[in-house]
C-alpha atoms as one frame of an Amber mdcrd trajectory, in Angstrom:
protein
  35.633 -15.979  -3.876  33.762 -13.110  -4.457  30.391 -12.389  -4.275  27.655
 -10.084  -4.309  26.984  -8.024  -0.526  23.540  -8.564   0.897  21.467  -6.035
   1.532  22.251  -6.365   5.543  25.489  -5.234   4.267  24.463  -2.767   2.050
  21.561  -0.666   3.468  24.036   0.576   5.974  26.503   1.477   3.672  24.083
   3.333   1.766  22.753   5.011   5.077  25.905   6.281   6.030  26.950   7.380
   2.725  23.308   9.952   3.037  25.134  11.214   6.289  23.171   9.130   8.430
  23.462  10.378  12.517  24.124   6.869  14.199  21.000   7.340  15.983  18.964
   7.679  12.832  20.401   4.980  11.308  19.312   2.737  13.784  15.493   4.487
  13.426  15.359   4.111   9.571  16.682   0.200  10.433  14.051   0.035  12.635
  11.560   1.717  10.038  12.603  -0.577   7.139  11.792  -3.783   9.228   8.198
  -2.523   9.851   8.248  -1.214  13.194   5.542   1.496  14.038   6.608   4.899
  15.419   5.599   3.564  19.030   7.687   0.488  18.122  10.853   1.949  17.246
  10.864   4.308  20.462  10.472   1.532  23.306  12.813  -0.412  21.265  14.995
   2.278  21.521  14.440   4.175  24.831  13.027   7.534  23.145   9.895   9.014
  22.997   7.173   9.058  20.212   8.651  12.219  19.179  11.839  11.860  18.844
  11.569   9.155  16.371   9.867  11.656  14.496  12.215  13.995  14.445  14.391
  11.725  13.645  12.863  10.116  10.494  12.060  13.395   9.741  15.983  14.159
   9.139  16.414  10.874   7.459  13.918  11.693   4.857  15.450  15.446   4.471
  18.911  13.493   4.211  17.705  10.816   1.800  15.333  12.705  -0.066  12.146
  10.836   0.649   8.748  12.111   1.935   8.014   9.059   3.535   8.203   5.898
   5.039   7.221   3.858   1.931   9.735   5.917  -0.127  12.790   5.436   2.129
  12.014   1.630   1.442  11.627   2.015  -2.331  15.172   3.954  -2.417  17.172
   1.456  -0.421  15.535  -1.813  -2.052  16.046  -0.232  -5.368  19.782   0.538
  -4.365  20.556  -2.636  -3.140  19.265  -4.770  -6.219  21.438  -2.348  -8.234
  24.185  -3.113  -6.059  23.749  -6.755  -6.183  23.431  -6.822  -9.877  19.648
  -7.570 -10.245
């Protein structure tokens, strides 16, 4: 039976399909679920600064100038995706 994906299923779909490094799709996970900047680098053994650099290159990949926005583009693209 078919159904429609979840957005677990589909924010990394839509991550990779922005050319998403492995690396920052785990930091823009990481970002979507709330985690601070400090958060996000002793969750994932880097420093401060490299998760900025990193989100920095998601945002340049995805379009978004911030945080907030990268939220806002994969929520919206996930509803649209599930059909609501």
């Amino acid at each position: 039976m078919a159904q429609p994906a979840t957005p677990a299923e589909v924010i990394p779909l839509t991550l990779m399909a922005h050319r998403l490094t492995p690396r920052e799709q785990e930091v823009a996970l990481a970002a979507l679920r709330g985690r601070s900047t400090r958060e996000i680098a002793a969750e994932l053994f880097l420093s401060p600064v490299t998760v900025q650099d990193h989100l920095k290159a998601v945002f340049d990949k995805t379009g978004v100038r911030s945080r907030r926005e990268l939220v806002a583009l994969l929520m919206t693209r996930t509803l649209a995706e599930a059909g609501l």
